[in-house]
C-alpha positions in Angstrom: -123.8 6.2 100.2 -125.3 4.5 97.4 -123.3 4.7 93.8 -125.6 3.0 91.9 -127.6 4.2 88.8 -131.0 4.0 89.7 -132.3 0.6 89.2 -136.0 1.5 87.1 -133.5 3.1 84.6 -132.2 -0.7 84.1 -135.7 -2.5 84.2 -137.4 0.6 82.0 -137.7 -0.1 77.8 -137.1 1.9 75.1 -133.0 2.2 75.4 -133.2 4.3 72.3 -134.9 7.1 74.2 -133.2 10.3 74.6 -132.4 9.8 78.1 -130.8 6.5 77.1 -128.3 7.3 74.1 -125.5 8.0 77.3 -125.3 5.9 79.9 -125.1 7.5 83.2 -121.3 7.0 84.6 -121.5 6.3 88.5 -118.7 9.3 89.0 -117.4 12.0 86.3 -114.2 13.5 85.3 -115.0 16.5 86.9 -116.0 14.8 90.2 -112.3 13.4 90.6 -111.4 16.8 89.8 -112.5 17.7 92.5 -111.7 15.4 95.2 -108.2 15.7 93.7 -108.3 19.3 94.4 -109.9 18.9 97.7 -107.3 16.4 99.0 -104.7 18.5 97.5 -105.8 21.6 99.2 -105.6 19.5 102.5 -102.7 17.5 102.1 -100.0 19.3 100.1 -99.7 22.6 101.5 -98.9 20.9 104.5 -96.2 17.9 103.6 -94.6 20.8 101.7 -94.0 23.4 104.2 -93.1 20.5 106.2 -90.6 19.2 104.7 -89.2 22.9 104.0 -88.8 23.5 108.2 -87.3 19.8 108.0 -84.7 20.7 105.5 -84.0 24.0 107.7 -83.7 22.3 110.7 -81.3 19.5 109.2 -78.9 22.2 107.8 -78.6 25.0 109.8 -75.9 24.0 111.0 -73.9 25.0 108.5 -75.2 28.6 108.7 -74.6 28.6 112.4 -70.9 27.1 112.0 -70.4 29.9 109.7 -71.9 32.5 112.1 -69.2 31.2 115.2 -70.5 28.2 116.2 -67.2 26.0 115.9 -65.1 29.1 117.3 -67.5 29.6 120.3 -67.8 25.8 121.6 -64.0 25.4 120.4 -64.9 22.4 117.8 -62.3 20.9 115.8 -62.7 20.7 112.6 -63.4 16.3 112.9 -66.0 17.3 115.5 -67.9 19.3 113.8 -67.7 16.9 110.5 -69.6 14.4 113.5 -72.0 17.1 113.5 -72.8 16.4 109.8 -72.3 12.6 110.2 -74.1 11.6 112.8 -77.5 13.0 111.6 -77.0 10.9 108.4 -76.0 7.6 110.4 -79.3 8.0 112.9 -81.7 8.6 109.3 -80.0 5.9 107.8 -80.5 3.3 110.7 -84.0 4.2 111.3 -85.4 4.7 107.5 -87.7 1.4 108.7 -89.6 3.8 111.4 -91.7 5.2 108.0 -93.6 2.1 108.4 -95.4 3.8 111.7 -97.6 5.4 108.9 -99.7 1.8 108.9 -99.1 1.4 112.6 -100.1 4.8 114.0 -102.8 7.1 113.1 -100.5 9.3 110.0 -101.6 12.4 111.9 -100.4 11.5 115.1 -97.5 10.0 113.4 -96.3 13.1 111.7 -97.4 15.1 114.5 -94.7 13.8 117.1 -92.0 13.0 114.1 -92.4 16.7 113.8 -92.4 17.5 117.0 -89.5 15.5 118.4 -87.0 17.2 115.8 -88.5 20.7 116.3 -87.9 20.6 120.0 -84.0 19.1 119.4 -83.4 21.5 116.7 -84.2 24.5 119.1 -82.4 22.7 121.7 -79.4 23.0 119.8 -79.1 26.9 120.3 -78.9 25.4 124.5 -75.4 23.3 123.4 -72.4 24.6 125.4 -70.3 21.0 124.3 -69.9 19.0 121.4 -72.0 16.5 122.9 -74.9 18.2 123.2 -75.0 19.0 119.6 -74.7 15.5 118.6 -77.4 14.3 121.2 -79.5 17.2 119.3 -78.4 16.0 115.9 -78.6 12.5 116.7 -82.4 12.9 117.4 -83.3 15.4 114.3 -81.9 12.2 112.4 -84.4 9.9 114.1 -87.5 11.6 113.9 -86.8 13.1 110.3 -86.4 9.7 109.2 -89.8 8.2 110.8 -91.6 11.1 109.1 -89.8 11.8 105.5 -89.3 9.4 103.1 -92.9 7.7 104.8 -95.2 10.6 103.0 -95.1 8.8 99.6 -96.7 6.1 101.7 -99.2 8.3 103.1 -100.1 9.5 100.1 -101.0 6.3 98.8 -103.8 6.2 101.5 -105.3 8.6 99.1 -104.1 8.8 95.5 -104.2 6.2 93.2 -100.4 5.0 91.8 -100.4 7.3 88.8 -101.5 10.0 90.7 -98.5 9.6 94.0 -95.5 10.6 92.0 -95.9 14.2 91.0 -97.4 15.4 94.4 -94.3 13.6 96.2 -92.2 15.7 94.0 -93.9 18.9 95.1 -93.0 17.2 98.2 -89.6 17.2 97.8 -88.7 20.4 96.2 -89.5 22.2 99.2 -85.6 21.9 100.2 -85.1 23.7 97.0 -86.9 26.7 98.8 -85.3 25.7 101.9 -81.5 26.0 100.7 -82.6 29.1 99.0 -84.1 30.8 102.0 -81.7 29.3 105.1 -79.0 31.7 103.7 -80.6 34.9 103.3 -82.4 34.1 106.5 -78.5 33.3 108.7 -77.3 36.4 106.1 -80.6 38.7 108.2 -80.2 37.5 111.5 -76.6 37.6 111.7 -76.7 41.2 111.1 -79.7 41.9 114.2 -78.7 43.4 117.7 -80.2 40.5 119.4 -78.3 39.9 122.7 -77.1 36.1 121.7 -75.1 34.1 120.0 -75.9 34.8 116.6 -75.8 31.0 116.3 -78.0 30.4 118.4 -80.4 32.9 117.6 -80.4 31.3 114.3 -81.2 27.5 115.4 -84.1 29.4 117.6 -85.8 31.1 114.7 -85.2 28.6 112.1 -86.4 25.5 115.0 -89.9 27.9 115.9 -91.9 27.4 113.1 -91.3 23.4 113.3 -92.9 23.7 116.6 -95.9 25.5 114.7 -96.3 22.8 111.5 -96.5 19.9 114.6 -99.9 21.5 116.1 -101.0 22.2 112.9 -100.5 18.2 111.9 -102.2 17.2 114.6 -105.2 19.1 114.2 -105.8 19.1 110.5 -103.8 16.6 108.6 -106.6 13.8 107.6 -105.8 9.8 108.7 -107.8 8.3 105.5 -110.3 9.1 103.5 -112.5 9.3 105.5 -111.4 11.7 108.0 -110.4 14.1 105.0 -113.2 16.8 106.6 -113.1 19.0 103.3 -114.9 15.4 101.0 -118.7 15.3 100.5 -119.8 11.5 101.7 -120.0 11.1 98.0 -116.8 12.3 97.1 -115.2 9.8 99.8 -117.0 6.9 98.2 -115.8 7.8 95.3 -112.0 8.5 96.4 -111.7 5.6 98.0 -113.4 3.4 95.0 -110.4 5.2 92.9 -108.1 3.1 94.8 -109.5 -0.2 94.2 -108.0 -1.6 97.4 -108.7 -5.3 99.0 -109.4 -5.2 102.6 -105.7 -5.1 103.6 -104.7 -2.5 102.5 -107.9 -0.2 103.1 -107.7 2.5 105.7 -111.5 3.4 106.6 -110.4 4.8 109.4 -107.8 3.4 112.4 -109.1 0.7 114.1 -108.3 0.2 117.4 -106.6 -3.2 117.9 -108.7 -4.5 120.8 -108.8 -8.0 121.5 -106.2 -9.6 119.3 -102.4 -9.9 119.9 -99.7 -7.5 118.4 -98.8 -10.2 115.7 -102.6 -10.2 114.6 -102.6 -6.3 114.8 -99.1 -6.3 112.9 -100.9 -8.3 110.3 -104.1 -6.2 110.3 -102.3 -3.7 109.3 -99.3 -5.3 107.2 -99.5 -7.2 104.2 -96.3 -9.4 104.8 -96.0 -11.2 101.7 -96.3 -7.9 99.6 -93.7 -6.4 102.4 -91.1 -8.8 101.2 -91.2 -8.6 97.7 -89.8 -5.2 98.0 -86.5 -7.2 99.3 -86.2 -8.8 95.9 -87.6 -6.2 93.4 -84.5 -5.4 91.7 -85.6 -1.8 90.9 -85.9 -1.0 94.3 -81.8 -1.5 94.7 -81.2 0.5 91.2 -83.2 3.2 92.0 -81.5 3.3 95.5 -78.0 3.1 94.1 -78.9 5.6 91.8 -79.9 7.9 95.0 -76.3 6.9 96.4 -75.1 8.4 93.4 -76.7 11.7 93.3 -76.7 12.6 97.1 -73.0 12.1 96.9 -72.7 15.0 94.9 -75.3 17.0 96.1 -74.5 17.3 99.5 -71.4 18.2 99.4 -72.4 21.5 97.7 -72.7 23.6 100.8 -69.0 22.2 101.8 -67.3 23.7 98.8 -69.8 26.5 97.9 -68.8 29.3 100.2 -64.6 28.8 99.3 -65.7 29.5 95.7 -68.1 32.6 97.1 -65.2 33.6 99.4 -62.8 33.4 96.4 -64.9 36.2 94.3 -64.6 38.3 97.2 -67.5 37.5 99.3 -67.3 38.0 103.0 -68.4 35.1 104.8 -71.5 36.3 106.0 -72.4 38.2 102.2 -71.5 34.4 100.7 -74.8 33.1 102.7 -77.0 35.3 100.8 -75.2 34.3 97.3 -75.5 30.9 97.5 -79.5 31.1 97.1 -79.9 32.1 93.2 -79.0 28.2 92.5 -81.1 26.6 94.5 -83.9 29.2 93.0 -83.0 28.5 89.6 -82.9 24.5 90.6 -86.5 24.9 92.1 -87.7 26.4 88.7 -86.0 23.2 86.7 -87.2 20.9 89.0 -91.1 21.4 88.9 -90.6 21.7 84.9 -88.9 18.5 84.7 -91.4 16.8 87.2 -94.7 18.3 85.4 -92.9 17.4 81.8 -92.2 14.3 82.9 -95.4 13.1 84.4 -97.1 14.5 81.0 -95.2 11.6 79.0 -95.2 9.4 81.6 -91.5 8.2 81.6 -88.6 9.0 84.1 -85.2 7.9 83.3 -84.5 9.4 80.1 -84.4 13.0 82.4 -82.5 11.5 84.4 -79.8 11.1 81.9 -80.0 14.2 81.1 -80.2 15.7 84.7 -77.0 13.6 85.3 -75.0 14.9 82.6 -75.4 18.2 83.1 -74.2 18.2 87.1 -71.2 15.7 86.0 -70.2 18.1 83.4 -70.5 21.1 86.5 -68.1 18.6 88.2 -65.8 18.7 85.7 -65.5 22.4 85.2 -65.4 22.4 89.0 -62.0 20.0 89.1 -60.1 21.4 86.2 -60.9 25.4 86.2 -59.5 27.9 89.1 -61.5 31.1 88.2 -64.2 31.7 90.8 -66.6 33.2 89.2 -66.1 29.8 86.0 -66.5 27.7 89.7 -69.7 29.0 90.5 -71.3 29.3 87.0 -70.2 25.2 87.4 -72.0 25.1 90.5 -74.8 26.2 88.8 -75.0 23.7 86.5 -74.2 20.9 89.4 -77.6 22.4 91.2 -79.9 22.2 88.4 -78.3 18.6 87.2 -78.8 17.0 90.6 -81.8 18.7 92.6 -84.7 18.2 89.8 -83.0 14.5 89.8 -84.2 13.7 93.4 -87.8 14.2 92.7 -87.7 12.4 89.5 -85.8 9.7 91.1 -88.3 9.4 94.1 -91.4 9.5 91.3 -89.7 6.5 89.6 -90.1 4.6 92.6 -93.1 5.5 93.8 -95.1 4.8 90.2 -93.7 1.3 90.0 -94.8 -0.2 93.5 -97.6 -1.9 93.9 -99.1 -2.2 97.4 -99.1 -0.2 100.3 -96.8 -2.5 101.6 -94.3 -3.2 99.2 -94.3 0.5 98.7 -93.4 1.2 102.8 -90.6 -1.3 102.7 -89.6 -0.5 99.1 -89.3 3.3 100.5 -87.1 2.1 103.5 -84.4 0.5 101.5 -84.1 3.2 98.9 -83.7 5.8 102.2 -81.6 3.5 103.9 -79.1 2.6 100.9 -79.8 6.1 99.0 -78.6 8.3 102.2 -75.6 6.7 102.5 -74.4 8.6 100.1 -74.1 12.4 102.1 -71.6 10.6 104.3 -69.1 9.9 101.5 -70.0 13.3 99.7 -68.9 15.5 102.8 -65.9 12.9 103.5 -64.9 13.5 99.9 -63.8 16.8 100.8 -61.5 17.5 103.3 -60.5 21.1 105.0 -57.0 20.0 103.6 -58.2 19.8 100.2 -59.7 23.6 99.9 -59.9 25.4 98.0 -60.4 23.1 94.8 -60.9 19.8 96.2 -60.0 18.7 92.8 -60.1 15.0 93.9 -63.6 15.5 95.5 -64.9 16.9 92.4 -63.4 14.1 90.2 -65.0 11.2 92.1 -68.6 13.2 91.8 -68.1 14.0 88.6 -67.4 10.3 87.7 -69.9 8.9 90.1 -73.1 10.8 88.1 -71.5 9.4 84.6 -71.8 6.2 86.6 -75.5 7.1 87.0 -75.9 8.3 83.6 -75.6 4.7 82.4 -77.3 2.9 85.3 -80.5 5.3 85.0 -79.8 4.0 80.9 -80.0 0.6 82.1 -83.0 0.8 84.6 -84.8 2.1 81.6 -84.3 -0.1 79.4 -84.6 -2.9 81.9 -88.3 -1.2 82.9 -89.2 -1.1 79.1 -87.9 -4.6 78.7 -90.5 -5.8 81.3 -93.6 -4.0 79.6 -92.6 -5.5 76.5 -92.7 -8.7 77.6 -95.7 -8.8 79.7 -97.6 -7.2 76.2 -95.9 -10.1 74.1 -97.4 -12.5 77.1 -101.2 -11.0 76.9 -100.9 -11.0 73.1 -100.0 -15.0 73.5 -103.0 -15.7 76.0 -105.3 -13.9 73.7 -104.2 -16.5 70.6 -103.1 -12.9 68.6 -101.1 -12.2 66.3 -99.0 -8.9 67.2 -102.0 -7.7 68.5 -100.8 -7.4 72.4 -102.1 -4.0 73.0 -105.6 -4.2 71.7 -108.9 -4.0 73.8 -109.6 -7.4 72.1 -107.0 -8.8 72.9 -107.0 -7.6 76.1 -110.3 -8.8 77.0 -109.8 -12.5 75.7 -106.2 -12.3 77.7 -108.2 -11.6 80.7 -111.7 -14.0 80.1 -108.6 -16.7 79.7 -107.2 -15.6 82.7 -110.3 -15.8 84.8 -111.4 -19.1 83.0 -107.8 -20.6 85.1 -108.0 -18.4 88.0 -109.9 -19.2 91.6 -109.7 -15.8 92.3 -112.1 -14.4 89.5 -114.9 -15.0 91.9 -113.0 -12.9 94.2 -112.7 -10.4 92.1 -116.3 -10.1 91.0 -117.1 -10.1 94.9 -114.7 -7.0 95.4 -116.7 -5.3 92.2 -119.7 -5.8 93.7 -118.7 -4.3 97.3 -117.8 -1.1 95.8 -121.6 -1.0 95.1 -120.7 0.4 91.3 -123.0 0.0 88.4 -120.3 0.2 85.7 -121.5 1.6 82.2 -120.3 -1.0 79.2 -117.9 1.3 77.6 -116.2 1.5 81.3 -115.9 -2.1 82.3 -112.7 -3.1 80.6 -111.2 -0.4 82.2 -112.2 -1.5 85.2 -111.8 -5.4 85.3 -108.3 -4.2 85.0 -108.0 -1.9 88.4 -109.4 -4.9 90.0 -107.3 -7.2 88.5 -104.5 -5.0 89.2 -105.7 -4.2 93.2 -106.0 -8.2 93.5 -102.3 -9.1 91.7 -100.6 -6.1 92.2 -97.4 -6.3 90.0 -98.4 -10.3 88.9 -101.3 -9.0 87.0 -101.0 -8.8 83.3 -101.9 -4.9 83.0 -99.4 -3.7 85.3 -97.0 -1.5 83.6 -94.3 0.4 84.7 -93.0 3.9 84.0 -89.6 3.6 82.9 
């Protein structure tokens, strides 16, 4: 479909007409408005209530230990701390599988990540050994890696950088809901007259609906823009012109491969030397090491929570359905912080805070033995560390440039950021209980750790935005006057007076088939600039 302004409005006379005094814009506000909502309403609800059934599914076994599962299959207590382990090891070694999103169809891709964990979590509930469980765990690992962490890169099939972060962090707060719910759900089904384990009833029910979200991926989760069945023709033009992607990294649909060999499909699909960069973009490592940090402490929460509920008087099964209110209350913190913080456009300064307020939780934890002080602590350790995740995730996200870069980028921080789980349930030992006062100690000092290195990754982000405005103010001969449009469009005509690519990037212009209004064409020169030079081009910035 054709996005031009009619061409007899160009060749007519008399600009100072009514009709003439504003241009007509080849899309509106409102039009983005709505192809946001659109691909919202289509995409969202779905990664969501995925990623709530994966969190489930990951977890449950904790609620099923509780409810006899250990006592049943006679686990020792190492054994069943393999049970924990070994679905972090198999998530960790195959973070790389995200990159199926550019080798697979997404939908099909999700579909069978889905799938393949759904089926092994309900096989669980069939486990009469040890190593059946781990088989089961093994494989939730797998496919949960292939399909989590990747969504961020789906979603950049479809929204524009700035617009990626927030909707990943409605993403990820799902396992807010999830921690919430798992409880209260293991709390209901422990007390039903089912004739089963209770354990196993509880895998069963919790594994079902997985099974459900898979068909529903398949059927109605779009591949591209194009496939997004709810978009107008227009409104995929337009979506997709949003984007202001070259050819490799567009996504008009799947194509099929024929004819060529799997390197030359690898690199239809890949942009290799985009891929790599991710391996020496610093900020990928600090905002991975700042993940290390943070899951340390935060998965070791449902190791220590239930002593502390135990200790207030709690039965083990009424301590399932008290440990929801602070994952609720983090849920709550978490999509104010995330909405605040994509308002003003900056991350780590939350992050600070976020930190500060689970490593003083940490500390009340290790030096206070009232219960009920330990679990106002734990309060304050869930709303410090869960909103961080999100945050930490739409740090990343908003400062990779490239599909490509963004997939591999993804892969280390889930690789090197999920690491940390292992040490955090290793940090506290049965033999340690009830105060695991050295546990709490090295979390606690871990997340002042991260207090300074989120410090420093902000000032180090800020650093580079400085100095790329003090280098556009030098190409544009200024004075002081980096920021200007002026300056800004002699930095860029200087630019493309040096660079072989301008005509490149006039080409691209032109193949969007956009008429651009004067008032609208700096703007512009820069998304192109920016799709053809990624983070090299003088108007990147990142969000610090």
């Amino acid at each position: 479909m054709d996005l031009r302004r009619d061409e007899e409005k160009d060749q007519r006379g008399g600009r100072d007409g009514p009709e003439e005094e504003v241009p007509e814009q080849f899309w509106t506000e409102q039009e983005v408005s709505v192809i946001k909502r659109k691909l919202d309403m289509q995409i969202v609800p779905f990664i969501c209530i995925t990623y709530l059934v994966a969190f489930l599914d990951r977890s449950n076994v904790g609620n099923s230990n509780a409810a006899g599962l250990s006592r049943d299959l006679k686990l020792s207590d190492s054994q069943y701390q393999w049970l924990l382990t070994i679905f972090y090891i198999s998530y960790i070694v195959f973070q790389f599988g995200l990159l199926g999103f550019k080798l697979v169809p997404p939908s099909k891709w999700m579909g069978s990540c889905v799938l393949v964990w759904g089926i092994a979590s309900i096989l669980q509930a069939s486990a009469f050994n040890w190593s059946g469980l781990m088989a089961a765990r093994f494989f939730i690992g797998v496919s949960e890696a292939a399909y989590g962490t990747g969504i961020a890169l789906y979603l950049s099939f479809f929204y524009p950088r700035s617009d990626i972060g927030i909707r990943f962090g409605w993403y990820v707060v799902g396992s807010a809901i999830a921690s919430a719910i798992a409880g209260s759900v293991a709390y209901a089904l422990q007390g039903s007259s089912a004739h089963i384990d209770k354990w196993r009833l509880i895998f069963i029910v919790e594994g079902a609906p997985t099974i459900i979200m898979a068909v529903l991926i398949f059927l109605f989760m779009p591949d591209s823009i194009a496939t997004a069945g709810l978009l107008t023709p227009r409104e995929k033009e337009i979506a997709e012109a949003r984007l202001y992607r070259l050819s490799i990294d567009k996504r008009s649909g799947h194509a099929d491969g024929r004819g060529g060999t799997v390197r030359s499909f690898l690199q239809s699909r890949l942009n290799f030397s985009n891929a790599m960069a991710a391996l020496t973009d610093p900020i990928n490592y600090l905002t991975s090491a700042l993940l290390f940090i943070i899951n340390v402490g935060y998965a070791a929460i449902p190791v220590y929570l239930p002593a502390i509920l135990q200790g207030m008087g709690y039965t083990a099964l009424r301590a399932q359905a008290f440990s929801a209110p602070p994952y609720v209350g983090a849920f709550v913190v978490a999509l104010a912080v995330m909405l605040a913080s994509d308002r003003l456009r900056v991350r780590g300064p939350f992050l600070v805070v976020l930190c500060l307020i689970g490593a003083a939780g940490y500390m009340v934890l290790g030096t206070v033995e009232d219960n009920h002080a330990r679990y106002g602590a734990v309060w304050l350790v869930v709303i410090g560390l869960f909103p961080s995740i999100p945050v930490l995730y739409m740090l990343l996200a908003n400062n990779q440039a490239g599909e490509s870069k963004r997939g591999v980028g993804l892969a280390l921080f889930g690789t090197i950021g999920q690491c940390g789980p292992i040490l955090g349930t290793r940090l506290f030992p049965v033999s340690e209980a009830p105060y695991y006062r050295k546990g709490m100690f090295v979390s606690g000092g871990l997340l002042f750790a991260g207090c300074v290195l989120a410090s420093l990754t902000s000032a180090f982000l800020f650093w580079k935005n400085r100095k790329r405005e003090t280098k556009m103010a030098a190409l544009a001969g200024g004075s002081g006057g980096g920021g200007s449009s002026s300056s800004a469009d002699e930095a860029m005509e200087k630019i493309e007076e040096r660079d072989e690519h301008a005509g490149e990037r006039l080409k691209f212009k032109t193949h969007l088939d956009l008429r651009v209004p004067r008032e609208a064409q700096e703007h512009h020169r820069r998304q192109v600039d920016l799709s053809r030079r990624g983070e090299d081009s003088i108007y990147f910035r990142y969000t610090w």
